[in-house]
N, C-alpha and C positions, 0 to 999 in steps of 0.2 A: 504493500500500500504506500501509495506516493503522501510521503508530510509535506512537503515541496511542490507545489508545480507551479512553473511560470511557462505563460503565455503570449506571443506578440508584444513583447516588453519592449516598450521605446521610453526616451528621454533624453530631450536636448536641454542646451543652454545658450540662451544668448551672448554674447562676446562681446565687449565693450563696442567694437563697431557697428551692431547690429547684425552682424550674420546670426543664423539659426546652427548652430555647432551640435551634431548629435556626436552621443557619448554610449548612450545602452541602444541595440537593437537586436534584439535575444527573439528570435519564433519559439524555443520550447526546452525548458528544462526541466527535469525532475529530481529530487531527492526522496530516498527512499528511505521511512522509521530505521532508525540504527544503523543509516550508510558512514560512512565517511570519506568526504571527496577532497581532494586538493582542485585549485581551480590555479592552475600555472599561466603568468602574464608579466610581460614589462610592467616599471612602475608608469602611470601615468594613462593605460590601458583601459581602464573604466571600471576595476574589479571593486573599487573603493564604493563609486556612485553603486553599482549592481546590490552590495553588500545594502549599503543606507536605503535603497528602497524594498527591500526583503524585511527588514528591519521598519519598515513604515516613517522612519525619518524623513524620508522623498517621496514625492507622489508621482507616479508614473506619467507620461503624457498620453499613455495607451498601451492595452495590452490589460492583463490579470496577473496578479502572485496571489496563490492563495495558499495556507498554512492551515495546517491541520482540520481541512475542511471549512475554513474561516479566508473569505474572501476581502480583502485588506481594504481592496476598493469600496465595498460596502459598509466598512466599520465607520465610526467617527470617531474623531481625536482621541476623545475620554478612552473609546474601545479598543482603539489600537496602543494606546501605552499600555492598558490593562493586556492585551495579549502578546507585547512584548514583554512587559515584568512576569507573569507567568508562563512565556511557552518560548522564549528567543531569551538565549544570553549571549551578547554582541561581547568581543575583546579587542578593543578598539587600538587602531595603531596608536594614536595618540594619547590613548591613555583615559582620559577624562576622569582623575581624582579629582575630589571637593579637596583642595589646599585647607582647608579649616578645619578639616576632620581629618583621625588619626586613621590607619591602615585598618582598624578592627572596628571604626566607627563607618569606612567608606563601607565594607560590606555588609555589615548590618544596615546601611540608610539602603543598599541597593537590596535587601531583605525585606526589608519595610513596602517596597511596593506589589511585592508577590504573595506568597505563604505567610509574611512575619520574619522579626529576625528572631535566629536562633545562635546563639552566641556558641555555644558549643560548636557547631556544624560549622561558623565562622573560623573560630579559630584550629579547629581540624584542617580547612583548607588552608589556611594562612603557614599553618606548621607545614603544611604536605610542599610547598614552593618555599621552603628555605625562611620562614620570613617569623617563625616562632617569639623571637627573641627583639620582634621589632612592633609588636601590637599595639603599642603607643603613640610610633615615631609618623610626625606628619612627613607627607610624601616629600615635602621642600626637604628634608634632614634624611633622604634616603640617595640612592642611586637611580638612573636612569631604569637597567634594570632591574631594584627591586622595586620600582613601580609599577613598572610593569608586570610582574608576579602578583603583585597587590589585584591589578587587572583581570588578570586570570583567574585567582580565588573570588572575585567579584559577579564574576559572569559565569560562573559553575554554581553560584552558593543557591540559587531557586531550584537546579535541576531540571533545569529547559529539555523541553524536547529537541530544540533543533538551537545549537552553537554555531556562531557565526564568527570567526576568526583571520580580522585583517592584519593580517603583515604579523603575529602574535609574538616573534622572536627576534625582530628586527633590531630592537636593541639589546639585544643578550647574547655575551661569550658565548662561544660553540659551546660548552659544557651544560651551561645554563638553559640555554637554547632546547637542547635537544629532554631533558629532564623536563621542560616546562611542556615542550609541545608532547612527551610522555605520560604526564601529569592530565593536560585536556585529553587526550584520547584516550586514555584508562577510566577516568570520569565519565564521561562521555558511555565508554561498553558500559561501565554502572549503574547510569542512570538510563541507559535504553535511549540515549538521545543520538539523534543523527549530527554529525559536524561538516561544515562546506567552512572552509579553511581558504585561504587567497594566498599565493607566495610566489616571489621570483627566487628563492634560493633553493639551490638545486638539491642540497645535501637535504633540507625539509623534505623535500616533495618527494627523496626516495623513500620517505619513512612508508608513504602509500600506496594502496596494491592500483585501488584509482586516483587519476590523476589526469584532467581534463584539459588541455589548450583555449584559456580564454578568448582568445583572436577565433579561434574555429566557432566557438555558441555566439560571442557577441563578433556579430557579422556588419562592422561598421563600413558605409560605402567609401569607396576608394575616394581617395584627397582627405579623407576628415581623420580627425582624433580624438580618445578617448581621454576620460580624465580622471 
């Protein structure tokens, strides 16, 4: 059973000079309950924008993504964060810690919009990424990558059906790297959730049995680029 499917997916942007710049032009993808895909592409390719509208961030210009029998286009705002907080956990390249809250306070506030937090379950993830002995420290007093570990235990802690993970090791040593992207996809078989992961690093995407060519699904017409 497909948790995933998009359909006729388009989305452009306009360009400071007024050209119409398309960026997604996807006719059909699926993911399937408990797959896990690598989605391999340059940076700058479109896999960031594809991610944010699966995620209901973006609105499509046309086309369907629908989740778990839940068609995104038919939700309104209020319903679509309520079914990202329960059924999508996004690991955002950039991170998006609340600077004012401490490492065990950001996933407990990203608790608070799903199931509740659960402070236990919290600090299990935070310990399983290295970051035990940092449950206090706001993300300004850590490193690039234990932020991003912060990130990961964040977007695992509801136990989403479907993981969405941009660029997830970008900023982490090989050691780190490969442990954390270990960590999501052990998680991930545990909690029966599917992950569609995004990466140009080639050492990641072996870890994958699949492993998809962005340029081949998003089919952008020749002269344009993605973004």
């Amino acid at each position: 059973m497909a948790l995933l499917e998009i359909s006729q997916l388009k989305k452009a942007f306009i360009t400071p000079d007024g050209r119409r710049h398309m960026v997604i032009n996807m006719n059909r993808f699926t993911l399937a309950e408990e797959v896990q895909v690598a989605l391999q592409g340059e940076s700058g390719s479109g896999k960031t924008t594809l991610l944010n509208l699966i995620a209901g961030l973006l609105k499509p210009d046309a086309g369907s993504i629908t989740i778990a029998g839940q068609a995104m286009s038919a939700l309104s705002e209020p319903q679509r964060d309520r079914l990202r907080a329960t059924t999508i956990g996004y690991i955002f390249q950039a991170f998006n810690l609340l600077q004012g809250y401490t490492c065990l306070e950001n996933v407990l506030l990203g608790m608070s919009f799903g199931p509740g937090a659960d402070q236990p379950l919290a600090e299990m993830l935070l310990n399983r990424v290295g970051l035990g002995k940092y449950l206090g420290h706001y993300p300004r007093q850590l490193s690039v990558g234990q932020q991003q570990r912060v990130a990961v235990a964040r977007a695992l802690a509801n136990k989403p059906k479907l993981v969405l993970a941009d660029e997830p090791t970008g900023n982490l040593d090989r050691q780190n790297a490969l442990k954390s992207l270990a960590l999501i996809r052990e998680t991930c078989r545990e909690n029966g959730a599917a992950l569609l992961l995004v990466s140009h690093d080639r050492e990641i995407l072996s870890q994958f049995q699949q492993v998809r060519a962005f340029e081949q699904i998003n089919q952008i017409p020749k002269g344009e680029v993605g973004l």
